[in-house]
CHARMM-style PDB file with segment names, atoms N, HN, CA, C and O in Angstrom:
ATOM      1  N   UNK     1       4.299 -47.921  -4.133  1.00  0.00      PROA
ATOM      2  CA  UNK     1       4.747 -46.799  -3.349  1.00  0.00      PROA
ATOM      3  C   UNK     1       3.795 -45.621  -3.580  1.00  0.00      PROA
ATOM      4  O   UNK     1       3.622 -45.438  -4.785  1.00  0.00      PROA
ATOM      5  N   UNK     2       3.126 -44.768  -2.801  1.00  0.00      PROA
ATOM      6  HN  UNK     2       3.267 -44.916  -1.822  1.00  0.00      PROA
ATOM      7  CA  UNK     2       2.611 -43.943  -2.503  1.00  0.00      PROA
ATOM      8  C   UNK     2       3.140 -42.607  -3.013  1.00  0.00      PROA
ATOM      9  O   UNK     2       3.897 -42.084  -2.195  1.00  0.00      PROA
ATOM     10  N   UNK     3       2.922 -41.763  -4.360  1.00  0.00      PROA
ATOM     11  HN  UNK     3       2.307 -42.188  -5.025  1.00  0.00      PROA
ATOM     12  CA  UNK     3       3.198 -40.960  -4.693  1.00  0.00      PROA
ATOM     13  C   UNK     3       2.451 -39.322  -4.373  1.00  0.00      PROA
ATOM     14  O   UNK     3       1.454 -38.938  -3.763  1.00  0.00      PROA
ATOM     15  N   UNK     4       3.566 -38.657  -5.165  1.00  0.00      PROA
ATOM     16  HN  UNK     4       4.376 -38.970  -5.661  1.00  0.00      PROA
ATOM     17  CA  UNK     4       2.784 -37.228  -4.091  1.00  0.00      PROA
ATOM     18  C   UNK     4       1.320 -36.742  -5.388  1.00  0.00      PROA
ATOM     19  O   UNK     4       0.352 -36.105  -4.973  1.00  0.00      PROA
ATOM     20  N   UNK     5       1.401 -37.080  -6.572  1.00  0.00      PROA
ATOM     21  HN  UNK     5       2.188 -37.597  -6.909  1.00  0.00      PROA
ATOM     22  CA  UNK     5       0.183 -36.754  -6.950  1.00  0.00      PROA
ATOM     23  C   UNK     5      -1.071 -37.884  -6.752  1.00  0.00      PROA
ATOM     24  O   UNK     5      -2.206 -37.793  -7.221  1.00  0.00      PROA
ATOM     25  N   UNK     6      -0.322 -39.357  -5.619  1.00  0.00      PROA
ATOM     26  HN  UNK     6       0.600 -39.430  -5.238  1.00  0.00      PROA
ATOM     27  CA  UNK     6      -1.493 -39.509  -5.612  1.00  0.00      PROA
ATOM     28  C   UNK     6      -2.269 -39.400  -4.175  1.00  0.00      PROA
ATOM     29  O   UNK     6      -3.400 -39.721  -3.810  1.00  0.00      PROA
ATOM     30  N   UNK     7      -1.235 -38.850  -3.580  1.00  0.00      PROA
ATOM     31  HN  UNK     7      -0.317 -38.589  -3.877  1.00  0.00      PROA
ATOM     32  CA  UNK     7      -2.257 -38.044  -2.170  1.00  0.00      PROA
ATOM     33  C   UNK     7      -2.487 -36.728  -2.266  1.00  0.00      PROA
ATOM     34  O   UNK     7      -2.947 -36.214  -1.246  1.00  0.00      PROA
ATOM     35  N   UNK     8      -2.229 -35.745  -3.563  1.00  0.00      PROA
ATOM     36  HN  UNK     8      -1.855 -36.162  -4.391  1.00  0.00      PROA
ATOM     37  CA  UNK     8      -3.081 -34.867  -3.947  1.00  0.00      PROA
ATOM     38  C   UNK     8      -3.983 -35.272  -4.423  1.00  0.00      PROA
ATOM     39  O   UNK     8      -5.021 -34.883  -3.888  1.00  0.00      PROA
ATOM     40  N   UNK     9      -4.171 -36.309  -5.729  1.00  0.00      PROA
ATOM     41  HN  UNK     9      -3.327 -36.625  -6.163  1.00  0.00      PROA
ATOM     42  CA  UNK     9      -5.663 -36.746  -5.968  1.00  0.00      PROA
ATOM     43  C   UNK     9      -7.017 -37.236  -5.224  1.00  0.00      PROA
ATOM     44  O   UNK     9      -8.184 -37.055  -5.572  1.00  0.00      PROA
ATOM     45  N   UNK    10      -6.293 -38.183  -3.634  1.00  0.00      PROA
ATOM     46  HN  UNK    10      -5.345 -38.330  -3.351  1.00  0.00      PROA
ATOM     47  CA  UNK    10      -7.265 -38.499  -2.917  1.00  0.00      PROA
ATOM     48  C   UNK    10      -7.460 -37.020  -1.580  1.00  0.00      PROA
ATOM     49  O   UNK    10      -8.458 -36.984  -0.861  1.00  0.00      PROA
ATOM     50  N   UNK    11      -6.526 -36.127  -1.499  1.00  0.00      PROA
ATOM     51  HN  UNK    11      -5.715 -36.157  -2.084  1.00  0.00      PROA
ATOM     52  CA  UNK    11      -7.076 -35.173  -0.987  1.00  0.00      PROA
ATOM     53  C   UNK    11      -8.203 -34.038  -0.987  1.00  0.00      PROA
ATOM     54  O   UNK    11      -8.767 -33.295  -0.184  1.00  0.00      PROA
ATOM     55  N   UNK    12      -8.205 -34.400  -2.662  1.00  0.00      PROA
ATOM     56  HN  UNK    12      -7.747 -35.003  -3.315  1.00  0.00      PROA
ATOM     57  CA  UNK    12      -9.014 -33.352  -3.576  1.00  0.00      PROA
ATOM     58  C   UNK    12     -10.454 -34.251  -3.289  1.00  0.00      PROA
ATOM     59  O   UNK    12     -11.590 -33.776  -3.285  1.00  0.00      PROA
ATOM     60  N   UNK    13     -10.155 -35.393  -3.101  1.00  0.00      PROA
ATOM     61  HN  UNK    13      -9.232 -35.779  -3.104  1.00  0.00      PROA
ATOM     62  CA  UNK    13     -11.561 -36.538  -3.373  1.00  0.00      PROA
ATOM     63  C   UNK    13     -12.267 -35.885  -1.951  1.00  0.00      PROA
ATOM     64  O   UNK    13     -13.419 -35.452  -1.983  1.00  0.00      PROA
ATOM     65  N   UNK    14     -11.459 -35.867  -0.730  1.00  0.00      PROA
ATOM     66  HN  UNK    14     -10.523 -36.219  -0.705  1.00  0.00      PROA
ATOM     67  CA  UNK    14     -11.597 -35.980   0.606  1.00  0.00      PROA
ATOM     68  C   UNK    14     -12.724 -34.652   0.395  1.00  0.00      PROA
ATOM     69  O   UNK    14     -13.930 -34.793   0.598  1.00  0.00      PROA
ATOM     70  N   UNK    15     -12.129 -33.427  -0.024  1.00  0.00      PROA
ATOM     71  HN  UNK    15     -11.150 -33.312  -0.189  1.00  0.00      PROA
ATOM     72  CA  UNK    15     -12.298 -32.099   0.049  1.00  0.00      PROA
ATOM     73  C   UNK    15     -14.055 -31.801  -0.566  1.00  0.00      PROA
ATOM     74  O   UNK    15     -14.890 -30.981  -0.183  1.00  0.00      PROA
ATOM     75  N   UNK    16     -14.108 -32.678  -1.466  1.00  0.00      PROA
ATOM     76  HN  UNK    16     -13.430 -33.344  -1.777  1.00  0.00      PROA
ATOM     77  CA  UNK    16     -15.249 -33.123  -2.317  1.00  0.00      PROA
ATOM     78  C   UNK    16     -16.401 -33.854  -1.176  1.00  0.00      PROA
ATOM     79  O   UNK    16     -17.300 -33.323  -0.524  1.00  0.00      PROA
ATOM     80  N   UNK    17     -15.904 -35.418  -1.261  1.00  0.00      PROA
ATOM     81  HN  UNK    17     -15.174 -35.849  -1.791  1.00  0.00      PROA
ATOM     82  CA  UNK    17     -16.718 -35.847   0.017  1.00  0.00      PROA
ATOM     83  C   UNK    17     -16.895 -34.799   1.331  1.00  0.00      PROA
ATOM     84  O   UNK    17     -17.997 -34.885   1.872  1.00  0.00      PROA
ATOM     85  N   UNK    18     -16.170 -34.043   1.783  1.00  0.00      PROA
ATOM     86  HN  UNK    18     -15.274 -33.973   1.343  1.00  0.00      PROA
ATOM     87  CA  UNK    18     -16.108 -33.186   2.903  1.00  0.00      PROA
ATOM     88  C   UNK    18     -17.456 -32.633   2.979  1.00  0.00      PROA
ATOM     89  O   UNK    18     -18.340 -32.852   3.807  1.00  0.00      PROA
ATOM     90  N   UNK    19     -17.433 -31.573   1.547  1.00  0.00      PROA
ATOM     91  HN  UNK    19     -16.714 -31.396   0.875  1.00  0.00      PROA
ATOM     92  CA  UNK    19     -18.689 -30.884   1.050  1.00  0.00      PROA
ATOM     93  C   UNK    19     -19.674 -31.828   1.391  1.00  0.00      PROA
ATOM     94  O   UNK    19     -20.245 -31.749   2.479  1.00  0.00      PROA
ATOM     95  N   UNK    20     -19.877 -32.517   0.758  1.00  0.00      PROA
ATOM     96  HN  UNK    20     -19.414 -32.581  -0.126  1.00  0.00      PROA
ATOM     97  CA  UNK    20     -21.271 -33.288   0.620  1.00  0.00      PROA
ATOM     98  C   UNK    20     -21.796 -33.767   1.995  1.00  0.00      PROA
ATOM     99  O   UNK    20     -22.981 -33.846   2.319  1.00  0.00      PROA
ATOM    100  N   UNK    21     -20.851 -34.035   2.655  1.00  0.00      PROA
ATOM    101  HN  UNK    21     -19.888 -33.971   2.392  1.00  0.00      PROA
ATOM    102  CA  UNK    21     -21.567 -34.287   4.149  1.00  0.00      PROA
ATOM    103  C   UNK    21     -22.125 -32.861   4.550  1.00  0.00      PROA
ATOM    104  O   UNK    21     -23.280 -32.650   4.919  1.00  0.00      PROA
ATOM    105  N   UNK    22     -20.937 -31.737   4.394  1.00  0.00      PROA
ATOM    106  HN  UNK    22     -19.998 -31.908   4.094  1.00  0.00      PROA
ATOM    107  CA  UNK    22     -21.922 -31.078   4.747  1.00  0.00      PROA
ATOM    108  C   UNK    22     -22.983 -30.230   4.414  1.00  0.00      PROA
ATOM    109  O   UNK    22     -23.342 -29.226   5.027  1.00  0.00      PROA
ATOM    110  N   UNK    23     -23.484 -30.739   3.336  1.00  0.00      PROA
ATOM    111  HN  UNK    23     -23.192 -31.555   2.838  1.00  0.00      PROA
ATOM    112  CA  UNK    23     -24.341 -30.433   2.656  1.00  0.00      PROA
ATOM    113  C   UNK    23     -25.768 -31.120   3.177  1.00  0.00      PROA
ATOM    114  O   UNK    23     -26.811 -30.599   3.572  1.00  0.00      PROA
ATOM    115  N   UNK    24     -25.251 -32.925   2.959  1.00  0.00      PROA
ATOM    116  HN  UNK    24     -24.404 -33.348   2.638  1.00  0.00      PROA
ATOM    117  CA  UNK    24     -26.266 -33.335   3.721  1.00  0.00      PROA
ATOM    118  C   UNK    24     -26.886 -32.879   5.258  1.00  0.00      PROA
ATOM    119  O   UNK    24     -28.087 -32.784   5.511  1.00  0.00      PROA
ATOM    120  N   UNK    25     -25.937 -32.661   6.069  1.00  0.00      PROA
ATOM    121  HN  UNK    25     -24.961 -32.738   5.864  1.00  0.00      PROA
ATOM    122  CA  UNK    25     -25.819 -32.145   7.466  1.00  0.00      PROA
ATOM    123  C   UNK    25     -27.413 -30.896   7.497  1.00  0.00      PROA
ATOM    124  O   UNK    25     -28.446 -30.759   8.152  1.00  0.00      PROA
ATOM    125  N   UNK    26     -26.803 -30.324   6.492  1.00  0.00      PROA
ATOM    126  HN  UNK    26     -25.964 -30.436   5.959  1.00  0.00      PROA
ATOM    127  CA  UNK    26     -27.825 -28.611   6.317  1.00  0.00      PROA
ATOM    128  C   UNK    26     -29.146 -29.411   5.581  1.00  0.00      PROA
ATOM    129  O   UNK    26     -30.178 -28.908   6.027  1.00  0.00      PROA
ATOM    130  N   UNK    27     -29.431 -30.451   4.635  1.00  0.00      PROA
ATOM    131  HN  UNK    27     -28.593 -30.859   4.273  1.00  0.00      PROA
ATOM    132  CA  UNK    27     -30.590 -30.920   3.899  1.00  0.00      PROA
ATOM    133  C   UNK    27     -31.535 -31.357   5.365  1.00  0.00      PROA
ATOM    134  O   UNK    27     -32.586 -30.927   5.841  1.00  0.00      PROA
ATOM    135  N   UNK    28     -30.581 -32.404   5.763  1.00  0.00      PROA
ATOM    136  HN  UNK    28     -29.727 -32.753   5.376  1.00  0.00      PROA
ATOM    137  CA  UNK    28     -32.367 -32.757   6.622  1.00  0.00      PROA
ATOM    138  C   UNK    28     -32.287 -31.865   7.619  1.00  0.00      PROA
ATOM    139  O   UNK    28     -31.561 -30.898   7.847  1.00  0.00      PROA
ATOM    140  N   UNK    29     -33.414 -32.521   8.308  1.00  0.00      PROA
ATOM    141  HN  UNK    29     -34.005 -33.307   8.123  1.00  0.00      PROA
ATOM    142  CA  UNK    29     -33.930 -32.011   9.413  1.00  0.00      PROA
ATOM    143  C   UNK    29     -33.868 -33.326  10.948  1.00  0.00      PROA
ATOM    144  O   UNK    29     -34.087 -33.173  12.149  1.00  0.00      PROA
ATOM    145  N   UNK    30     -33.599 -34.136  10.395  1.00  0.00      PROA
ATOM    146  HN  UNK    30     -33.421 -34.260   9.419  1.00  0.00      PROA
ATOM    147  CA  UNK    30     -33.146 -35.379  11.160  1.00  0.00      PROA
ATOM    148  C   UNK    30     -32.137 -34.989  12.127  1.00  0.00      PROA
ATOM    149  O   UNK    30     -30.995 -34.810  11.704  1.00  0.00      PROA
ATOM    150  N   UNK    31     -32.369 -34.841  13.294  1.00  0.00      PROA
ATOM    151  HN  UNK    31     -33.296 -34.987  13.638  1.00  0.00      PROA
ATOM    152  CA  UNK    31     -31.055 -34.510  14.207  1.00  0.00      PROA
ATOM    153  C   UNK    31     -29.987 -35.472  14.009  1.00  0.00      PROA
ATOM    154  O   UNK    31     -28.940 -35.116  13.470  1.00  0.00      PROA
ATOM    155  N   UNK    32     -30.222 -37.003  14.515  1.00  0.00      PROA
ATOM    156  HN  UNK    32     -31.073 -37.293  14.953  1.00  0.00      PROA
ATOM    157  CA  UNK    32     -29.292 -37.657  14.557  1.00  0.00      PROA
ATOM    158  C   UNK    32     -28.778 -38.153  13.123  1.00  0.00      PROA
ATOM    159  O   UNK    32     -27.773 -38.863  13.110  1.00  0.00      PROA
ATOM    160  N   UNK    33     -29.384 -37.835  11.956  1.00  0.00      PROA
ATOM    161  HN  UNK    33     -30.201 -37.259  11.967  1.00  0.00      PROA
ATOM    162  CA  UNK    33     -28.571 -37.923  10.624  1.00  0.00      PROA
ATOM    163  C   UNK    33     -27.511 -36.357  10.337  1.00  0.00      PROA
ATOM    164  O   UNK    33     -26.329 -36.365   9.994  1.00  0.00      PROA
ATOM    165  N   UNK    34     -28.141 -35.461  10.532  1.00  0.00      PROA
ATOM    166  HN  UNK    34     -29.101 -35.455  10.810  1.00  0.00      PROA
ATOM    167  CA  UNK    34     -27.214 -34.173  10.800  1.00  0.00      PROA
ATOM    168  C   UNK    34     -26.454 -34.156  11.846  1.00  0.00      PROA
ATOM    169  O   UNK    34     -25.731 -33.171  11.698  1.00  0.00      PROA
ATOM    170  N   UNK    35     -26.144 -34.783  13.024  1.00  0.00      PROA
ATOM    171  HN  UNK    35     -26.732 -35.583  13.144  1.00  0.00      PROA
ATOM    172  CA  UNK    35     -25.041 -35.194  13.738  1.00  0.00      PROA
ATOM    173  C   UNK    35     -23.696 -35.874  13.429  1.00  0.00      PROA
ATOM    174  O   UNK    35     -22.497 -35.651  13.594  1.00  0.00      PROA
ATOM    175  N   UNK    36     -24.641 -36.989  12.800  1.00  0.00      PROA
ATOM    176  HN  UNK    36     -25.615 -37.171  12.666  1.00  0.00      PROA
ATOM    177  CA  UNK    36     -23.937 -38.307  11.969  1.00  0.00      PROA
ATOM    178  C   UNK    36     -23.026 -37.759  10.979  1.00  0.00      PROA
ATOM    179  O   UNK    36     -21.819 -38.003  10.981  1.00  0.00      PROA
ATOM    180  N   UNK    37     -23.654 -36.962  10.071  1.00  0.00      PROA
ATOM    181  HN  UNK    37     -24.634 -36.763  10.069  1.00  0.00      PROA
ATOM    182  CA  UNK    37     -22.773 -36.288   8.754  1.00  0.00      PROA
ATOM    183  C   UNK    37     -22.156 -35.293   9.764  1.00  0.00      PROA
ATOM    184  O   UNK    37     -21.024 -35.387   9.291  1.00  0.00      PROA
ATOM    185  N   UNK    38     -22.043 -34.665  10.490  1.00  0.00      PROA
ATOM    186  HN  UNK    38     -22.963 -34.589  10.875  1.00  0.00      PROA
ATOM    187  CA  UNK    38     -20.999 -33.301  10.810  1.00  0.00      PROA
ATOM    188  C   UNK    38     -20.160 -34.510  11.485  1.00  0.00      PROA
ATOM    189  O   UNK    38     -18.987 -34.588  11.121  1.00  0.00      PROA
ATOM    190  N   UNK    39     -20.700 -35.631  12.594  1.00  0.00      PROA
ATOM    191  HN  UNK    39     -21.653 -35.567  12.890  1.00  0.00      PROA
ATOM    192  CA  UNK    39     -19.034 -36.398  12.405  1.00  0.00      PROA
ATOM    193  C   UNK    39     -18.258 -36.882  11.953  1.00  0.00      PROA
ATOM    194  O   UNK    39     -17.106 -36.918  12.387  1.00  0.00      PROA
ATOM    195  N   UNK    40     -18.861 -37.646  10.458  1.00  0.00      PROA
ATOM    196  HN  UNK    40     -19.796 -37.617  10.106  1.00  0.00      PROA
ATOM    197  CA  UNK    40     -18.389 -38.042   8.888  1.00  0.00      PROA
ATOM    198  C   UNK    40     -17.516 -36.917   8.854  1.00  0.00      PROA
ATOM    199  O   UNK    40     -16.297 -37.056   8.951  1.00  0.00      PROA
ATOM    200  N   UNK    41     -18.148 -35.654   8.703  1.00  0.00      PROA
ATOM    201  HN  UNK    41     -19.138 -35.541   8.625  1.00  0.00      PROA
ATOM    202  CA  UNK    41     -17.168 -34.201   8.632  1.00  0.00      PROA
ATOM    203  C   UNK    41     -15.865 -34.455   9.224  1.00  0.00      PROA
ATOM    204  O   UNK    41     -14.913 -35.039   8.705  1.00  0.00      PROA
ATOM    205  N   UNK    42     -15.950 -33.946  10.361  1.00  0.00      PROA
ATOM    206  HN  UNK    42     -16.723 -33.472  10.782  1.00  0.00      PROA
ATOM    207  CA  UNK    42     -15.011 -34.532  11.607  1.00  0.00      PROA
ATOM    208  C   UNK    42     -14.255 -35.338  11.561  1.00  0.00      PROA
ATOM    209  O   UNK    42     -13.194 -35.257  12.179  1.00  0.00      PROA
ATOM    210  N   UNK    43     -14.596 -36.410  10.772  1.00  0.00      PROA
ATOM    211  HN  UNK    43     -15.458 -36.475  10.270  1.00  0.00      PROA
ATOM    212  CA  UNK    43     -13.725 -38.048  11.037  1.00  0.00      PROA
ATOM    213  C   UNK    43     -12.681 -37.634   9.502  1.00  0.00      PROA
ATOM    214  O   UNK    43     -11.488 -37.894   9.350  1.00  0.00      PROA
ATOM    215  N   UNK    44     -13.495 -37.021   8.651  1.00  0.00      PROA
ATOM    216  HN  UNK    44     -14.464 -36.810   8.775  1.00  0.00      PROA
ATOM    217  CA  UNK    44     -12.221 -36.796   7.139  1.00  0.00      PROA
ATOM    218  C   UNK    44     -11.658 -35.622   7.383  1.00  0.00      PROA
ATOM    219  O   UNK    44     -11.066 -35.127   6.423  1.00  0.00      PROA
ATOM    220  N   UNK    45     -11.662 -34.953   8.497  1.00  0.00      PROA
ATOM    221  HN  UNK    45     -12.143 -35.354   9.277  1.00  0.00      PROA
ATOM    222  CA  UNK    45     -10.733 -33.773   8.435  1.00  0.00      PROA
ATOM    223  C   UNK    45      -9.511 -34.443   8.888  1.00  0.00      PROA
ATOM    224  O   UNK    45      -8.383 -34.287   8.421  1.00  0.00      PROA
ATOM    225  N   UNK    46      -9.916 -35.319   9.993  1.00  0.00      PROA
ATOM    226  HN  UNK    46     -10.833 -35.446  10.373  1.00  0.00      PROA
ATOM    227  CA  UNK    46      -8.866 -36.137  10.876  1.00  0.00      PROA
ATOM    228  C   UNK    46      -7.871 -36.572   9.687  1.00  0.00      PROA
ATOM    229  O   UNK    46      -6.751 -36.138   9.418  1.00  0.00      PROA
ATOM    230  N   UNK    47      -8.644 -37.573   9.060  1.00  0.00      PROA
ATOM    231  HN  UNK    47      -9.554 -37.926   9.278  1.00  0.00      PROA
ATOM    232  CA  UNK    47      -7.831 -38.243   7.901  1.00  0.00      PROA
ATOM    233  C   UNK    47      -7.364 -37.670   6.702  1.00  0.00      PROA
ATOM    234  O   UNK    47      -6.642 -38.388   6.010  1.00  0.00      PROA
ATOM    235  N   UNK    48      -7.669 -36.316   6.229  1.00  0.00      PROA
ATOM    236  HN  UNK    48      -8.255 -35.733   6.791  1.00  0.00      PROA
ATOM    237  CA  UNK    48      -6.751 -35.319   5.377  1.00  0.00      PROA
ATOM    238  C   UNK    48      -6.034 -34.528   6.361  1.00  0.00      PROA
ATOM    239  O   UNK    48      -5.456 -33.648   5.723  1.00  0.00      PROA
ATOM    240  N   UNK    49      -5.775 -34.400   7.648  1.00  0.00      PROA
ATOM    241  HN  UNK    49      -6.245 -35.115   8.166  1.00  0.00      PROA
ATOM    242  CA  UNK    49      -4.460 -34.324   8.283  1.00  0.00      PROA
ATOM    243  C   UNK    49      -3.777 -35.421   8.088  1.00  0.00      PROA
ATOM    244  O   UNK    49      -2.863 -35.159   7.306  1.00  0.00      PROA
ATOM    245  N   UNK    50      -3.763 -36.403   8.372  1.00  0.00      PROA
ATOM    246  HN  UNK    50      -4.506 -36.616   9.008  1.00  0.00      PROA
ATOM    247  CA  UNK    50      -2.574 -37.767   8.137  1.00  0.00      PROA
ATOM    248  C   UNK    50      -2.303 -37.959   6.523  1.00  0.00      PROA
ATOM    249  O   UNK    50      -1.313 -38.600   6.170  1.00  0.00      PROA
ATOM    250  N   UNK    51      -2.850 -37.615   5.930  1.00  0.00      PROA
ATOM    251  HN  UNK    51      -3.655 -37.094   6.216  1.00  0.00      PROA
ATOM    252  CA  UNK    51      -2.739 -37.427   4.678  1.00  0.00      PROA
ATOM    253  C   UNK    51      -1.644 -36.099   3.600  1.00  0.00      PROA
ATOM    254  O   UNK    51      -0.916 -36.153   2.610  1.00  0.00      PROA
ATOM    255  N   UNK    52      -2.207 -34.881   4.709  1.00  0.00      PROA
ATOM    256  HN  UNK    52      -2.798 -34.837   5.513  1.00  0.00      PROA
ATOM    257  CA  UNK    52      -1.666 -34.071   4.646  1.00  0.00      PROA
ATOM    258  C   UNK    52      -0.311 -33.925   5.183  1.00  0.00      PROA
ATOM    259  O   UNK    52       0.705 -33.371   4.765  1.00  0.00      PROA
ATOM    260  N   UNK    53      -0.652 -34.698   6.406  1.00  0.00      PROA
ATOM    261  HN  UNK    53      -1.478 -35.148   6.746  1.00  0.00      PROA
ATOM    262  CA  UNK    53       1.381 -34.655   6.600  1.00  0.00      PROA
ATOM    263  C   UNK    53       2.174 -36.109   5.819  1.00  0.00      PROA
ATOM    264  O   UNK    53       3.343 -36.472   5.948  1.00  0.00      PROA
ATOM    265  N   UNK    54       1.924 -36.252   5.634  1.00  0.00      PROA
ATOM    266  HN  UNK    54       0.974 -35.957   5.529  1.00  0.00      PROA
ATOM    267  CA  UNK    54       2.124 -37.683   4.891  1.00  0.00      PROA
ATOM    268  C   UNK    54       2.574 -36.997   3.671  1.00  0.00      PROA
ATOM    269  O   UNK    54       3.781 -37.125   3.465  1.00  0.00      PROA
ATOM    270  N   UNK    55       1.883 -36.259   2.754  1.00  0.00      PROA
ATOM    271  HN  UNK    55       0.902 -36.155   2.922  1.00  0.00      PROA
ATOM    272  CA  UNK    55       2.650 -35.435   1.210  1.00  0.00      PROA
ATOM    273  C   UNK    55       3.588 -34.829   2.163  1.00  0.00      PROA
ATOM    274  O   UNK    55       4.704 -35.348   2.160  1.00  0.00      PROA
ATOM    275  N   UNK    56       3.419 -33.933   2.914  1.00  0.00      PROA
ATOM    276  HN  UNK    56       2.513 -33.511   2.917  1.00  0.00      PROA
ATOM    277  CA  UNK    56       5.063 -33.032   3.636  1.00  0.00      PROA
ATOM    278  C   UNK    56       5.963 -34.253   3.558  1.00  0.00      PROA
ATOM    279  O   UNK    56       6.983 -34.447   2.897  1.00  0.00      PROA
ATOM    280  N   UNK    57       5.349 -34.971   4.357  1.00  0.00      PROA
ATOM    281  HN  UNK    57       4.520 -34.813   4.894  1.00  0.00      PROA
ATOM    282  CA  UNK    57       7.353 -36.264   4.557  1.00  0.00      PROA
ATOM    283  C   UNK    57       7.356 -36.566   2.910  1.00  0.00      PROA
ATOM    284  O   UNK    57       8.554 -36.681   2.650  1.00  0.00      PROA
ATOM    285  N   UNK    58       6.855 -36.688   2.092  1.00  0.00      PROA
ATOM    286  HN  UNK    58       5.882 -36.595   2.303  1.00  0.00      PROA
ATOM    287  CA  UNK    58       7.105 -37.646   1.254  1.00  0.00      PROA
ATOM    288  C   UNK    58       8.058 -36.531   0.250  1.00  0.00      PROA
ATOM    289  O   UNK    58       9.238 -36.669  -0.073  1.00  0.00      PROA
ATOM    290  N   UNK    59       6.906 -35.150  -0.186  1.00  0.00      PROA
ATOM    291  HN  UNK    59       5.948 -35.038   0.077  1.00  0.00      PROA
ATOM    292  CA  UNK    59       7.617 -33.876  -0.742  1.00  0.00      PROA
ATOM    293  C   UNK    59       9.168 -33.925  -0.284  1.00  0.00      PROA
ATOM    294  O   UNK    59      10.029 -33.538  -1.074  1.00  0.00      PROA
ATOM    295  N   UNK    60       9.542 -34.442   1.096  1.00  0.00      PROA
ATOM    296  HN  UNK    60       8.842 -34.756   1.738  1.00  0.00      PROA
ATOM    297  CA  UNK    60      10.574 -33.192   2.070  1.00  0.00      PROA
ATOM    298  C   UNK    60      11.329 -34.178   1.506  1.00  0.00      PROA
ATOM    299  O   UNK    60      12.162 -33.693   0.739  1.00  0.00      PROA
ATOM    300  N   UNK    61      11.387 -35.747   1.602  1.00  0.00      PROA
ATOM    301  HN  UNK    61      10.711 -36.140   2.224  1.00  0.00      PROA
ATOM    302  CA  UNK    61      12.316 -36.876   1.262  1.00  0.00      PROA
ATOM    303  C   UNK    61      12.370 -38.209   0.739  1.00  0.00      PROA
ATOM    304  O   UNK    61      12.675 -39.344   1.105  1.00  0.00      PROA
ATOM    305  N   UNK    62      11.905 -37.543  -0.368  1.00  0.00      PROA
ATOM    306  HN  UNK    62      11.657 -36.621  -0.666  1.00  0.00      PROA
ATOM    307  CA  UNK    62      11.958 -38.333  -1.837  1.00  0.00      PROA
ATOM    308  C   UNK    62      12.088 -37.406  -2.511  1.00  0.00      PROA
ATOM    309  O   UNK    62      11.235 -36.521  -2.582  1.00  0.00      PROA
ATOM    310  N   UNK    63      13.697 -37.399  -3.457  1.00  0.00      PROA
ATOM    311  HN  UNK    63      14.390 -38.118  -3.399  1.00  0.00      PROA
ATOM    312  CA  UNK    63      13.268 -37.063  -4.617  1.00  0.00      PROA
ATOM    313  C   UNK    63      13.193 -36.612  -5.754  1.00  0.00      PROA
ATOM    314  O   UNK    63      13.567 -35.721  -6.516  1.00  0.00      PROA
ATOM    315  N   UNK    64      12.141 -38.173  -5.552  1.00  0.00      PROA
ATOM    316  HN  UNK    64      11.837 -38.897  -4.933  1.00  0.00      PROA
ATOM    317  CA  UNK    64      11.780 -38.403  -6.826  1.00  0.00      PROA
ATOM    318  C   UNK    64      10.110 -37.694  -7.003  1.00  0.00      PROA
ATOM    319  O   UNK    64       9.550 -37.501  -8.082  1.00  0.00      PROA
ATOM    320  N   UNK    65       9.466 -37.348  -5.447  1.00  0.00      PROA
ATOM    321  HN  UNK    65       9.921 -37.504  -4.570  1.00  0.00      PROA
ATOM    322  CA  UNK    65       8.432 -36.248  -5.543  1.00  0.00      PROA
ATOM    323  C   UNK    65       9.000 -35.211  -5.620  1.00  0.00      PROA
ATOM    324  O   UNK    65       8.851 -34.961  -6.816  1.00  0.00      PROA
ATOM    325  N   UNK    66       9.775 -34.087  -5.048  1.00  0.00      PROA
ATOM    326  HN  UNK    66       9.896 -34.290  -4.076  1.00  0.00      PROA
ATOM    327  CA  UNK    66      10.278 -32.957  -5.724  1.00  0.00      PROA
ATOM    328  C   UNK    66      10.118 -32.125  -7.019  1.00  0.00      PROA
ATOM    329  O   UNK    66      10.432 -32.681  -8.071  1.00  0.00      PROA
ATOM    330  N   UNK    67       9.761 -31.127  -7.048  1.00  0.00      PROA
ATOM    331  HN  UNK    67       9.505 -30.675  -6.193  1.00  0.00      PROA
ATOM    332  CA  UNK    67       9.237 -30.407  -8.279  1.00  0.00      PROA
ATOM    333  C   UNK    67      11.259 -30.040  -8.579  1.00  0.00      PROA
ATOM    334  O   UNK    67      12.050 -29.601  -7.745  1.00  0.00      PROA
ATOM    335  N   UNK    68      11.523 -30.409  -9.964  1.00  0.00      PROA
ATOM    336  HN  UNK    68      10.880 -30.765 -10.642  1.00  0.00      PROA
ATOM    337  CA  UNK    68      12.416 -29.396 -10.360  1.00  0.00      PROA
ATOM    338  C   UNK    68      12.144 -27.716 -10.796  1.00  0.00      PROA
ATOM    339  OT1 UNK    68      13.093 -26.999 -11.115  1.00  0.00      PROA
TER     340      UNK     68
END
C-alpha cells in the first residue's frame, strides 16, 4: 500500500530530477536536446500532479496517514 511519506519521498525525487532537466535544457546549445529536456520538464510536472493529488486522497482518507 502506498503511503503518504512515500509519495513525499518520490515527490522530493521528482523536484530534484525536475532541476536537472532544467539545467541540462540551459547547458547545451543543441536545440532539439534543449527541447527534449524542457519536455522531460513538462512530462514530470504532469506526473507530480497525479502524485500530488494522490497524497490529498490518501492524507483526506486514511487514517492511518493523518498527522495526530
Amino acid at each position: 500500500m502506498t503511503v503518504k511519506s512515500d509519495l513525499e519521498k518520490v515527490l522530493a525525487y521528482c523536484e530534484v530530477v525536475k532541476g536537472n532537466y532544467a539545467i541540462m535544457a540551459e547547458s547545451t546549445e543543441d536545440q532539439q536536446a534543449k527541447d527534449t529536456f524542457n519536455h522531460m520538464k513538462s512530462d514530470i510536472n504532469t506526473h507530480m500532479d497525479f502524485l500530488n493529488n494522490r497524497l490529498q486522497y490518501i492524507t483526506q482518507n486514511n487514517e492511518l496517514n493523518k498527522d495526530n
